[in-house]
KEKEDO-677436 format. One record per residue (C-alpha): residue number from 1; x, y, z. Coordinates in steps of 0.05 Angstrom, whole numbers, plus 5000, padded with zeros to 4 digits. Example, Ala and Ser with C-alpha at 12.3 -4.5 7.8 and 13.67 -1.06 7.14 Angstrom:
KEKEDO-677436
 pos   xx   yy   zz
   1 5246 4910 5156
   2 5273 4979 5143
***
This chain:
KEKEDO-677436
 pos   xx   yy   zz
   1 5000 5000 5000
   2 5020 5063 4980
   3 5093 5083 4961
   4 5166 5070 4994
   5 5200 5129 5022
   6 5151 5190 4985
   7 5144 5229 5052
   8 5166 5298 5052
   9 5252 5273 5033
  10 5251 5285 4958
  11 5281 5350 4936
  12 5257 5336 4866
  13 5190 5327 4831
  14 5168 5246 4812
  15 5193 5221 4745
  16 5125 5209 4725
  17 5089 5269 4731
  18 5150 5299 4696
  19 5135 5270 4635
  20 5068 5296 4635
  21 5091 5369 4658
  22 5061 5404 4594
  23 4988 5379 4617
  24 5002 5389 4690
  25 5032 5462 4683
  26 4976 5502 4658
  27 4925 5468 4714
  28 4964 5506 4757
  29 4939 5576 4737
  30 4866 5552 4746
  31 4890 5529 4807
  32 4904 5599 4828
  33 4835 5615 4804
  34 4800 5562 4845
  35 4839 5584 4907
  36 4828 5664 4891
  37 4761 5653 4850
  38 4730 5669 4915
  39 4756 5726 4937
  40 4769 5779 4876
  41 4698 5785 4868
  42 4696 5829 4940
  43 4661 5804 5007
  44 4631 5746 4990
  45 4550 5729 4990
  46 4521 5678 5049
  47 4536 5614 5024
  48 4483 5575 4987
  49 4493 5503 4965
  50 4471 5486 4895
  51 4419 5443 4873
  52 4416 5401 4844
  53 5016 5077 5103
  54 5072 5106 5085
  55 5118 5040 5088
  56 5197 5044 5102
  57 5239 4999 5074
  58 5291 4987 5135
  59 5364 4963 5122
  60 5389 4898 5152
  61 5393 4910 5225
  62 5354 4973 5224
  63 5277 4948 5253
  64 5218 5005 5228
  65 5149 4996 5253
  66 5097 4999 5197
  67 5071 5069 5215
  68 5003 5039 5222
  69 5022 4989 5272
  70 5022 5060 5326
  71 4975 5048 5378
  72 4917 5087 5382
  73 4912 5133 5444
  74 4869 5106 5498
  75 4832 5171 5501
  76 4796 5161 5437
  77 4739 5129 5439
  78 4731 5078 5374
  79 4657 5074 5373
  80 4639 5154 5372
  81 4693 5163 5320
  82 4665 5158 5241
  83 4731 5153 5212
  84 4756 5094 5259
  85 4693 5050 5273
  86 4640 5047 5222
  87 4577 5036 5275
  88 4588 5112 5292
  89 4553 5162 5256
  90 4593 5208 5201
  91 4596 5283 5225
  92 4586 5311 5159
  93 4510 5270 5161
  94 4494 5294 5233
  95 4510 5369 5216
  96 4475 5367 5148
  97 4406 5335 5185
  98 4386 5407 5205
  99 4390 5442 5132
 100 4353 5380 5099
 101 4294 5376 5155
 102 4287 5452 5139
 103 4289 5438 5068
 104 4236 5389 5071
 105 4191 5431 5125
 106 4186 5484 5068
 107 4176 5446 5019
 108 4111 5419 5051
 109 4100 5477 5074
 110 4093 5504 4995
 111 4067 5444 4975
 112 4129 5425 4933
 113 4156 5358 4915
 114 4227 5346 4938
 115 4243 5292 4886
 116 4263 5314 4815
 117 4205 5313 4771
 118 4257 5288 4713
 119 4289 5238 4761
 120 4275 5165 4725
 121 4263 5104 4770
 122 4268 5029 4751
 123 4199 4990 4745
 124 4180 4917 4730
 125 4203 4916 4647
 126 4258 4970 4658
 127 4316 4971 4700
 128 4354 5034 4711
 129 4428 5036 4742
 130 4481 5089 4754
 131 4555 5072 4741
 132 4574 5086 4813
 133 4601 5032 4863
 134 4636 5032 4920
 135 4699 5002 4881
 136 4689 5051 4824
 137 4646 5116 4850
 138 4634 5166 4797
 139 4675 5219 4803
 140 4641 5280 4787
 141 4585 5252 4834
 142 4635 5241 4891
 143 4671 5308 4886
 144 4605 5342 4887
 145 4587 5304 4950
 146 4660 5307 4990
 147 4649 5390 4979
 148 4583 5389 5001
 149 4600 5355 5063
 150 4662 5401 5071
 151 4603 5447 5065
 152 4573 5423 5120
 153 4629 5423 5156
 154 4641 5505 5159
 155 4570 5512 5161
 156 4551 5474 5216
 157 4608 5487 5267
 158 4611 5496 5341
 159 4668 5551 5343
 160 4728 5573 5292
 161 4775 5532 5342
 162 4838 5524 5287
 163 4914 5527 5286
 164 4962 5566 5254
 165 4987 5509 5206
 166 4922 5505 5171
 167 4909 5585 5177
 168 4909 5620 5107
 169 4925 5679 5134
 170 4993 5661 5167
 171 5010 5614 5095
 172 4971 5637 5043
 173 4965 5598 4980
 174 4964 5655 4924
 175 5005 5717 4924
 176 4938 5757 4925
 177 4922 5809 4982
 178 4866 5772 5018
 179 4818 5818 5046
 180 4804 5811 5116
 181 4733 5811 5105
 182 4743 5747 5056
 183 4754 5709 5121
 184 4689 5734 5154
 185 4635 5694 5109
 186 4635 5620 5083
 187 4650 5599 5027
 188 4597 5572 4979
 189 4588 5506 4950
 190 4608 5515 4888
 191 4678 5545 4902
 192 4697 5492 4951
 193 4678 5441 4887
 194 4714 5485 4836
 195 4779 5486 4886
 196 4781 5406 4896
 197 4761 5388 4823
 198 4817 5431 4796
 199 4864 5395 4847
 200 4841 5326 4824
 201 4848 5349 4751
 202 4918 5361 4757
 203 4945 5311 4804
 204 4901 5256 4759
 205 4861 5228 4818
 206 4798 5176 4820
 207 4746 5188 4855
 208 4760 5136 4919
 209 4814 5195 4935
 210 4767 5246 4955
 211 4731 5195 4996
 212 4794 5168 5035
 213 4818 5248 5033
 214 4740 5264 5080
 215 4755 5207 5129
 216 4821 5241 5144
 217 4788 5303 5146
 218 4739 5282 5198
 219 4799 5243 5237
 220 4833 5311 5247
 221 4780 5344 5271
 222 4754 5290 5317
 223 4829 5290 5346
 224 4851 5352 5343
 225 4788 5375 5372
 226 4780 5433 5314
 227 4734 5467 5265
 228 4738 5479 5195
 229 4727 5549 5177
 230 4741 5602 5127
 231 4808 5606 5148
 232 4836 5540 5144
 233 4786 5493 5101
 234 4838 5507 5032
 235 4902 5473 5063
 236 4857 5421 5115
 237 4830 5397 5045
 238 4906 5405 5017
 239 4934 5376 5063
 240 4876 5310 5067
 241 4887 5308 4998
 242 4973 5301 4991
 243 4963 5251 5051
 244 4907 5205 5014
 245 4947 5204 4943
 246 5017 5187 4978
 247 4990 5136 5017
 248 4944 5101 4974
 249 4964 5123 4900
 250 5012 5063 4859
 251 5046 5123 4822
 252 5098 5156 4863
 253 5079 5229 4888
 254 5121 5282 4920
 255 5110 5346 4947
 256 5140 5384 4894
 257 5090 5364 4852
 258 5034 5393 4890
 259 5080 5464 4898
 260 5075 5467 4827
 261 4997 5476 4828
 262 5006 5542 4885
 263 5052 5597 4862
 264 5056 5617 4946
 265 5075 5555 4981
 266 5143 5522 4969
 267 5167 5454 4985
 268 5191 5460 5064
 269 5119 5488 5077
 270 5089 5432 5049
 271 5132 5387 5077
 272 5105 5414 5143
 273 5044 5413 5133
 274 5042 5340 5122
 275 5078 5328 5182
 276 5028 5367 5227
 277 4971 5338 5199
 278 5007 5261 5210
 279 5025 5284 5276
 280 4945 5310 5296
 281 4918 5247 5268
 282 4965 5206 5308
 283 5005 5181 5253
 284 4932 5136 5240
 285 4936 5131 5160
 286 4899 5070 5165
 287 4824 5057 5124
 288 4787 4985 5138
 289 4730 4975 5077
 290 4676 4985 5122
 291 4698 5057 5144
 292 4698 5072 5071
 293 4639 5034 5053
 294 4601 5074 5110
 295 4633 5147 5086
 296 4614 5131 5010
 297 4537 5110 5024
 298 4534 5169 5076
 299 4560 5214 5019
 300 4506 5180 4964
 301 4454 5200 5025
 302 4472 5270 5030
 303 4474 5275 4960
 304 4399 5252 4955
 305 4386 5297 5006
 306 4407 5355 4971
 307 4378 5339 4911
 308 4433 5313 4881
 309 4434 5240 4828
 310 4486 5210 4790
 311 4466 5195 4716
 312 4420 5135 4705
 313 4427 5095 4654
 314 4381 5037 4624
 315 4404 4969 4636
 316 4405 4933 4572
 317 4429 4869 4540
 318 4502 4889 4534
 319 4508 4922 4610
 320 4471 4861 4644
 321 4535 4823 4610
 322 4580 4873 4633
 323 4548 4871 4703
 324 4549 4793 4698
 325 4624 4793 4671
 326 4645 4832 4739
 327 4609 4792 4782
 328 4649 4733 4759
 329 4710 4764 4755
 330 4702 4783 4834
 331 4687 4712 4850
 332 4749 4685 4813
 333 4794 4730 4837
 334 4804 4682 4899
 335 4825 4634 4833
 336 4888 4677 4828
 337 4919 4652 4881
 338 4890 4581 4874
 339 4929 4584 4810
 340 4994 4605 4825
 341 5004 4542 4872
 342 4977 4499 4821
 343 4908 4484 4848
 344 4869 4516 4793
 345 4825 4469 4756
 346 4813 4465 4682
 347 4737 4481 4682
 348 4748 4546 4729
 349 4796 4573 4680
 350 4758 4564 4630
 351 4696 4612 4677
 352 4747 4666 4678
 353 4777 4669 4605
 354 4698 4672 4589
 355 4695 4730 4634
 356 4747 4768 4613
 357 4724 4759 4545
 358 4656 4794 4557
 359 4687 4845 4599
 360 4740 4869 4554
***
């Protein structure tokens, strides 16, 4: 899992993304724009939502604990804690209950209908299905919903309890004069989307990113005991984000590529910010499946909520194979290993060439 040595001791930007720096450079001046979009256009309005492990390799002799092998502090308690026991309830669902019973209070109030007049459902001839899984969410879907909880987040908060590492106003992201009066309102919806999207544009990110990137967002708040505000959501969700993709992403990552995107933060700042945000999360990188499973149908929720539906499509002939080829290939993935010691038999390879063959 994840990638060997990438944690804030490269001086130099990963071979990969270099050979992609022509399509990578120019997302970095709309990066600018998502981080500034918000604030050139004076004091902004009230907000309004829209419709609609790091591993070390250690030398002989030299013995280094996995960094998720930490204990976790006795102080915490497991079961009241979303992002480390999936029984407890996500904090981005709790703080979003208040909007949505409002929401649906006046619409019966007007006599409106909260569901989406255009919005198709499935009946006993038709079938209707939308592309997103937990394996494979869809990731303009997902993005919508992570913001929206982020939303929720600043929205919804007790106090604007924060500290200087995440504070915009001590390490500010663009060269821009901020106003101080920027800091006074939350931001809106659609500028905390715009800002992530543009970040997941340029780094190349899937959608199961953003998802990991919320459950270390609500870790550091439930630990650090903080709120996310106007003045530190940018680099909290910066910060979530460099964490999730070194930890989790194949392709190797450094934090030079990320300085490329921000034309005010250089490579020892975000070197430290990764460190403080390890350090308040107590070094706990770790993400069982059902902590994610519970995150990603809390997010679909939320998104249903607020009126929000990932495309539909109609389940025909040539999808109920495709749905039937990666059901197969999901059982005979067990097969794998049957097969390299020699167990496999010849009719179960013959079930998973047939598989393959309607899949791809």
């Amino acid at each position: 899992m994840g990638n060997i040595m990438t944690c804030c001791v490269c001086p130099r930007a990963s071979p990969e993304l270099d050979q992609h720096q022509e399509s990578v450079c120019p997302c970095g001046s709309e990066i600018y724009k998502a981080a500034a979009g918000d604030m050139t256009a004076g004091v902004p309005v009230a907000a309004a939502v829209e419709p609609g492990e790091v591993t070390f390799e250690a030398g002989e002799g030299l013995h280094v604990h996995h960094i998720c092998e930490r204990e976790m502090p006795e102080d915490i308690p497991l079961e009241s804690n979303s992002s480390d026991h999936p029984k407890a309830s996500t904090i981005f669902l709790r703080k979003s209950q208040t909007d949505v019973q409002e929401k649906r209070k006046s619409n019966y109030t007007k006599h409106v209908s909260t569901e989406r007049f255009t919005q198709q459902y499935s009946s006993c001839s038709t079938i209707f299905l939308d592309d997103s899984t937990a394996s494979q969410p869809h990731l303009t879907m997902t993005l919508k919903s992570v913001t929206l909880a982020i939303y929720y987040h600043i929205k919804q908060r007790d106090a604007d309890r924060s500290l200087g590492i995440f504070d915009e106003r001590l390490h500010p992201l663009t060269r821009e004069e901020v106003l101080e009066e920027y800091f006074k309102y939350d931001p809106e919806h659609k500028f905390i989307f715009r800002f992530v999207r543009t970040l997941f544009k340029a780094i190349r990110l899937t959608a199961e990113f953003a998802i990991v990137s919320l459950i270390y967002i609500e870790r550091l708040v439930s630990y650090a005991d903080i709120d996310i505000c106007p003045t530190n959501w940018k680099r909290i969700v910066l910060g979530a984000i460099l964490l999730a993709s070194k930890v989790w992403s194949d392709m190797a990552v450094w934090n030079e590529d990320y300085c490329k995107l921000f034309e005010n933060i250089t490579v020892e700042e975000m070197n430290e910010l990764e460190r403080q945000f390890l350090k308040l999360i107590n070094y706990n990188i770790g993400v069982t499946g059902s902590v994610y499973s519970r995150f990603y149908f809390d997010l679909r929720s939320l998104a249903h909520d607020n009126g929000l539906y990932s495309p539909v499509y109609l389940l025909d002939r040539e999808r109920a194979w495709k749905l039937e080829a990666f059901s197969r290939m999901e059982q005979y993935k067990v097969f794998y290993s049957a097969a390299k010691n020699g167990s496999l038999s010849a009719e179960d390879l013959i079930h998973l060439q047939r598989a393959k063959a309607i899949l791809f």
